[in-house]
C-alpha positions in Angstrom: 197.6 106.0 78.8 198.4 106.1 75.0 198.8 109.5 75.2 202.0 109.0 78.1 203.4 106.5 75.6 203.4 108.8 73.0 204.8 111.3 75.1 207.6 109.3 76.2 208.6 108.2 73.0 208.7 111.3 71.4 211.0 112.7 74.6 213.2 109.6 73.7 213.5 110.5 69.9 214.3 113.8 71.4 217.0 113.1 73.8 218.2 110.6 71.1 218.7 113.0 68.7 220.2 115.8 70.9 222.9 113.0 72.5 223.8 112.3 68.6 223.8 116.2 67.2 225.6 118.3 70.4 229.0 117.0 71.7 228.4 116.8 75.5 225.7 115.0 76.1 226.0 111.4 76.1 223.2 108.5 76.2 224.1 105.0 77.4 222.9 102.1 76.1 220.3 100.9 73.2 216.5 100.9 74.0 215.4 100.7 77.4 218.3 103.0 78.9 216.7 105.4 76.6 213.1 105.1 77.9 214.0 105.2 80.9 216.0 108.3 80.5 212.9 110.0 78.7 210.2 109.1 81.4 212.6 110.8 84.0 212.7 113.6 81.8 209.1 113.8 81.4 208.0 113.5 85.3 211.0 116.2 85.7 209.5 118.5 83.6 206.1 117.9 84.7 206.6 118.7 88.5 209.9 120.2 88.9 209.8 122.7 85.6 206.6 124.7 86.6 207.6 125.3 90.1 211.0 126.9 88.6 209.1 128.8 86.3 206.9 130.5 88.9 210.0 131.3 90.9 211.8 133.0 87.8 208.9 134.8 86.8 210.5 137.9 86.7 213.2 137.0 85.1 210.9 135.5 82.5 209.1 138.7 82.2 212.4 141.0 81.8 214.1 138.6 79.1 210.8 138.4 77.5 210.6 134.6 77.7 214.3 134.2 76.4 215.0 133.1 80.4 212.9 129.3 79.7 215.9 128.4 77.6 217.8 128.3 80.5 215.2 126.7 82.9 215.0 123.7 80.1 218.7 122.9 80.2 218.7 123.1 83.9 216.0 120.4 83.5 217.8 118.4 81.1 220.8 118.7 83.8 218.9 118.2 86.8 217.9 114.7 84.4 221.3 113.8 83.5 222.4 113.7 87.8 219.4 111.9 88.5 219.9 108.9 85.9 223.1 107.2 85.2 222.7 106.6 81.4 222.3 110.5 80.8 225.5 112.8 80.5 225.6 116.4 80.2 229.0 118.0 79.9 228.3 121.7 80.6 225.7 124.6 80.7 226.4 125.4 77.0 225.8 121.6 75.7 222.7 121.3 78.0 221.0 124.7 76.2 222.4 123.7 72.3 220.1 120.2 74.0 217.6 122.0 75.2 216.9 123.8 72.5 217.1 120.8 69.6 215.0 118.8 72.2 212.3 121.5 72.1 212.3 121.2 68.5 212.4 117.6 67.9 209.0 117.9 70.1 207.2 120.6 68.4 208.3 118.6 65.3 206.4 115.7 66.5 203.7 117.6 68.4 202.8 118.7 64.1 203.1 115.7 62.9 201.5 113.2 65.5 197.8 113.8 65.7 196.3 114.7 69.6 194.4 111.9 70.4 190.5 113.1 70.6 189.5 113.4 74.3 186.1 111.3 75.3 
């Protein structure tokens, strides 16, 4: 359970940070708009993200990975029509998010420690 809460405020941070840095995406409101937004995001890329990723396997294979940049801002767009308080304005705005997102995450990912599994 602590590790979900983790996980769902470091894809909040995330989000944050990408809606203040690239131009087209926009987050409404202050705290909970924000949590929510980043939970959807989460169970998104939890069920929806590996099923795409089968499908474009070959795709994946001939861009030598370079194609999962494109299956993360479809993600963050397929977020952004599912809750209101999520705006993306464009392919182009959704990978420059995508990619800072990613980051903002593997940042984290160093600097939190993984909770030791009993």
């Amino acid at each position: 359970m602590q590790n979900l809460i983790i996980r769902i405020f470091v894809n909040a941070v995330a989000l944050w940070v990408a809606a203040q840095v690239v131009g087209g995406i926009d987050l409404a409101g202050e705290f909970w708009p924000v949590i929510l937004v980043a939970a959807v995001f989460g169970l998104v890329n939890a069920l929806i993200k590996p099923i795409l990723l089968l499908l474009s396997l070959p795709l994946l294979v001939i861009t030598l990975g370079l194609f999962t940049i494109v299956v993360n801002a479809l993600m963050l767009m397929l977020t952004a029509a599912l809750v209101g308080a999520l705006s993306v304005e464009g392919f182009w705005a959704a990978i420059l998010g995508s990619l800072l997102i990613s980051v903002v995450s593997f940042l984290f990912s160093v600097i939190l420690p993984e909770p030791s599994s009993k």
